[in-house]
C-alpha positions in Angstrom: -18.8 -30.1 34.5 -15.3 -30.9 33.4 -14.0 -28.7 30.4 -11.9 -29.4 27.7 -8.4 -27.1 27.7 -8.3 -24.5 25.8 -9.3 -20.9 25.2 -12.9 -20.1 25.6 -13.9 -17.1 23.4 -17.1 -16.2 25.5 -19.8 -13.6 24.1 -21.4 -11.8 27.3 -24.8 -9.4 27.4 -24.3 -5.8 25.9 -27.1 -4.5 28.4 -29.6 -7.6 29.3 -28.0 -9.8 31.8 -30.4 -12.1 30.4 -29.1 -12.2 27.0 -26.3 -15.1 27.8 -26.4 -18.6 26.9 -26.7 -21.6 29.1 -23.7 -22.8 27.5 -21.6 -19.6 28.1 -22.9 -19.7 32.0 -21.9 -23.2 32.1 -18.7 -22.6 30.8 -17.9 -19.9 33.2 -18.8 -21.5 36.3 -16.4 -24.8 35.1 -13.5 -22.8 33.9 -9.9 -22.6 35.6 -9.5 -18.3 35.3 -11.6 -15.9 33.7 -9.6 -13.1 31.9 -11.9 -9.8 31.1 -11.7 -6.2 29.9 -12.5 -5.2 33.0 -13.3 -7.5 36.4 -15.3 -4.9 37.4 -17.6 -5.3 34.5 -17.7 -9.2 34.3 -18.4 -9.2 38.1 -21.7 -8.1 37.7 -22.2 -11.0 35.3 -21.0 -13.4 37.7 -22.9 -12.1 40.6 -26.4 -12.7 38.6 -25.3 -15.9 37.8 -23.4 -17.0 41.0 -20.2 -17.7 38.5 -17.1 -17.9 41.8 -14.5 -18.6 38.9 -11.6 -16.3 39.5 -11.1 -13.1 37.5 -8.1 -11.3 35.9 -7.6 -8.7 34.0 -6.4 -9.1 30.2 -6.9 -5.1 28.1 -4.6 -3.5 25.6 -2.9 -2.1 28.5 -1.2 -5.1 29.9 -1.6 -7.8 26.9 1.8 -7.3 26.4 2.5 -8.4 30.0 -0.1 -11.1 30.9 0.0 -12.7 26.8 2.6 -15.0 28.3 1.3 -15.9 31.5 -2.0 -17.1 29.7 -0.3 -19.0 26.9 2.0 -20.6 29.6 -1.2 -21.7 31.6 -3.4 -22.7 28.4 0.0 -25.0 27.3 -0.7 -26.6 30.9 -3.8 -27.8 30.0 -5.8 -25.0 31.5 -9.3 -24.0 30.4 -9.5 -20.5 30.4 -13.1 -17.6 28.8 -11.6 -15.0 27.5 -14.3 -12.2 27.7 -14.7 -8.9 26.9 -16.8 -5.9 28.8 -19.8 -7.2 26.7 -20.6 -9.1 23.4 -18.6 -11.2 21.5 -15.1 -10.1 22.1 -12.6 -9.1 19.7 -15.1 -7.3 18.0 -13.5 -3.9 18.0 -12.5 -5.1 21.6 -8.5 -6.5 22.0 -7.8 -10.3 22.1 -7.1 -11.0 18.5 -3.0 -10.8 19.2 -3.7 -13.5 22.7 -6.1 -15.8 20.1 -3.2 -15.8 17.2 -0.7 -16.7 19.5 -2.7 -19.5 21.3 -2.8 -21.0 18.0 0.6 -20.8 17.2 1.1 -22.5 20.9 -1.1 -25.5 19.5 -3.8 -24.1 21.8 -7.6 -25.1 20.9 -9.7 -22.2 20.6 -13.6 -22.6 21.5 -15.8 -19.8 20.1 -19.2 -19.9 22.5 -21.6 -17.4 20.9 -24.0 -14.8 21.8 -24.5 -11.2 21.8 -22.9 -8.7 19.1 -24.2 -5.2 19.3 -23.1 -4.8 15.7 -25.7 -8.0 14.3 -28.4 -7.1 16.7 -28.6 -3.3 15.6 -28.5 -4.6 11.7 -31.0 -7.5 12.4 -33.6 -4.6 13.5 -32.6 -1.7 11.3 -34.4 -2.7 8.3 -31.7 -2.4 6.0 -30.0 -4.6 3.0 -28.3 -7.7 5.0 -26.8 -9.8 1.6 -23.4 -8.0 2.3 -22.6 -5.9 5.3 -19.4 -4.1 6.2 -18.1 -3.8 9.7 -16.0 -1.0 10.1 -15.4 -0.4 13.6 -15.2 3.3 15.6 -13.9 5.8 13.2 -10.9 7.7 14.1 -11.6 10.5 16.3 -9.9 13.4 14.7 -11.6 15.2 12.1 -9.4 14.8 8.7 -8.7 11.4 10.1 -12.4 10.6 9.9 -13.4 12.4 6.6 -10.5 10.3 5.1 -12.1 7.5 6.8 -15.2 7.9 5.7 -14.1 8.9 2.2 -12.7 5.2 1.5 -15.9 3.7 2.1 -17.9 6.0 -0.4 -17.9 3.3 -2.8 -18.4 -0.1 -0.7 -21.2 -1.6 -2.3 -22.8 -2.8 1.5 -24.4 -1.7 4.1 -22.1 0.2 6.6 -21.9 -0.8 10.2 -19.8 1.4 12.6 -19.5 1.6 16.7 -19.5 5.3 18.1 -19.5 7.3 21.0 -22.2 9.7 22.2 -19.8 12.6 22.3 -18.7 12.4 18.7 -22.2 11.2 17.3 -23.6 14.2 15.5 -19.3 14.8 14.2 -19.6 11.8 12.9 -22.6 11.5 11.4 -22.1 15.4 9.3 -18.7 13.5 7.9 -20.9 10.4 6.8 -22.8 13.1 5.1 -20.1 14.5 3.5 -18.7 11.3 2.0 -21.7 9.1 1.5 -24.7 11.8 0.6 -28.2 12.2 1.8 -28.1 7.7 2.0 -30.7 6.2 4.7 -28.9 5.6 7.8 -30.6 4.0 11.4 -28.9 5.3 14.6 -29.7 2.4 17.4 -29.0 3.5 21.1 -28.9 1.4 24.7 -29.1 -2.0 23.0 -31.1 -4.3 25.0 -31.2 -1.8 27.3 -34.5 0.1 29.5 -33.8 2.8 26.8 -33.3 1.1 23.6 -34.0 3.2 20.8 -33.5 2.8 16.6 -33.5 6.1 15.0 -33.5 6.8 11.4 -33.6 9.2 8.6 -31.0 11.0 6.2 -27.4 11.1 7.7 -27.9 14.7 7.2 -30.9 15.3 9.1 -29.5 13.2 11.2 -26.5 15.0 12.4 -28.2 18.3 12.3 -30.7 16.5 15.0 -28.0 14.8 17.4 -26.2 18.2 17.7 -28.8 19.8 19.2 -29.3 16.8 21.2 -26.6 15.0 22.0 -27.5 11.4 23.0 -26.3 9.0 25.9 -25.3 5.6 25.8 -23.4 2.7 23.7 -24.5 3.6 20.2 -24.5 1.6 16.8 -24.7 3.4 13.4 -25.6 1.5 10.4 -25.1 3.1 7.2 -27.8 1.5 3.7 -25.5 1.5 0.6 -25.0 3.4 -2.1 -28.2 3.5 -4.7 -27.2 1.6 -7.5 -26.3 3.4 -10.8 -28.6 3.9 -13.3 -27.7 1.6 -16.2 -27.2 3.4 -19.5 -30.0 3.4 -22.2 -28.7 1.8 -25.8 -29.4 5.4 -27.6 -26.3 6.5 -24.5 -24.3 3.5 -25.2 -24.5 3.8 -29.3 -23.4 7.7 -28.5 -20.3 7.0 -26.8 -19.3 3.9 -29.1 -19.8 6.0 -32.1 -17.7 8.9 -30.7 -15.0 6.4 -29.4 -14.6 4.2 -33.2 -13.4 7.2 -34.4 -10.4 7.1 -32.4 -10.1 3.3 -31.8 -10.6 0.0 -32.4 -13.9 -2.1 -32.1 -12.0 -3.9 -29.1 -10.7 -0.7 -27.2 -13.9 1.2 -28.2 -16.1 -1.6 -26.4 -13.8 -1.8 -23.4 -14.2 1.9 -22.7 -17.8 1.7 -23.1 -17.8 -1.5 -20.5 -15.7 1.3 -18.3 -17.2 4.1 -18.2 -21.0 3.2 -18.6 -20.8 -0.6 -16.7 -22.2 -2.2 -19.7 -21.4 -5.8 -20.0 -18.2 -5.9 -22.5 -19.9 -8.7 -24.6 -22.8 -6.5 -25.0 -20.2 -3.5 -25.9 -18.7 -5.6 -28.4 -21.3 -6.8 -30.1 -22.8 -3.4 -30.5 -19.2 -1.4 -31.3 -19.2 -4.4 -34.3 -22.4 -3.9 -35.7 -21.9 0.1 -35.5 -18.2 -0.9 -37.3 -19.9 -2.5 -40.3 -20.3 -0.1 -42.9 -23.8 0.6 -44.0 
């Protein structure tokens, strides 16, 4: 198999070896230099699949260094996977600085995908899926987090965040904090011998994870906030009443549309008929 140049954006296994595509496999065996997180890591991927292609490492540690080395090679006409320690990399994994500037080089970049321990944990969490928002590991200091965590409060989505097992139960008590008593699944080992999905309150949740702190590669997903309960017309006639006696039908129905989230047509309409003298 002969590959096109170009940089090969390769998703690997997050635990099942078997959870690669023929395609990606293909691809490895065929191309000129692998660059990974961590050979080490990758190795075992190539040893399943007897993948000889030679390895090198390319980490936040020495981008800096080897950025060149690889765009020089890819300008060549090289075809080189790009791969991270496992799933799809770049997600929350470095390679997003080596991708931009292999564009900017006029390099073709091939996306082969696969595994993403963020979509599998969502896909069996059971919760809302129209709009998710990734958010990544949180920071690891405390007031760093809370503020973290803080910003999102609002994010009408369901919350997806990477953690570690040693800052698990931290984490979750902050999500508590910031978000309230919301539904949250806690999936553990991916793919994995010990796979696991635990849910519940964030609360009860952090209460349970401090007592038992949990091993493994872990995946929080966080259901969004309940949606607001919508204001009954005796409520909205209340508040336009008080407000026309300090402003206009126009200014009375936008703060009505502001504070209540009542459609400003509907506030407008009703703020008129309320104006008209009776």
């Amino acid at each position: 198999m002969t590959l096109e140049p170009g940089l090969y954006v390769a998703a690997t296994p997050i635990g099942n070896l078997k959870d690669v595509t023929y395609r990606v496999i293909e691809t490895l065996k065929a191309a000129d230099r692998i660059y990974c997180e961590d050979t080490r890591q990758t190795a075992k991927l190539c040893a399943a699949y007897g993948i000889e292609t030679p390895r090198a490492a390319y980490h936040e540690h020495n981008a800096d260094r080897v950025e060149a080395e690889i765009i020089a090679a890819l300008k060549d006409g090289a075809a080189i996977c790009l791969v991270s320690d496992a799933g799809t990399p770049l997600i929350s994994d470095p390679g997003y600085r080596l991708v931009r500037a292999a564009r900017a080089a006029g390099v073709k970049i091939i996306p082969l995908p696969g595994p993403c321990a963020a979509i599998a944990a969502l896909s069996a969490a059971g919760a809302p899926t129209e709009r998710f928002f990734f958010a990544g590991f949180p920071p690891p200091k405390a007031e760093a987090r809370a503020t973290f965590f803080k910003s999102l409060a609002a994010v009408d989505a369901t919350l997806v965040f990477y953690e570690g097992p040693s800052r698990l139960a931290e984490s979750l008590g902050a999500m508590a904090a910031a978000f309230g008593a919301r539904r949250a699944v806690v999936a553990r080992e991916l793919t994995k011998i010990f796979e696991e999905f635990d849910e519940g309150a964030l609360g009860d949740l952090a209460e349970k994870y401090k007592a038992h702190p949990p091993r493994g590669e872990i995946v929080v997903i966080v259901e969004p906030p309940p949606a607001a309960a919508q204001a009954s017309e005796t409520e909205i006639d209340a508040f336009l009443l008080a407000a026309l006696d300090k402003m206009s039908v126009k200014d009375a129905a936008a703060a009505a549309a502001d504070a209540l989230g009542v459609a400003r047509k509907i506030a407008y309409e009703r703020a008129l008929s309320l104006k008209k003298p009776r």
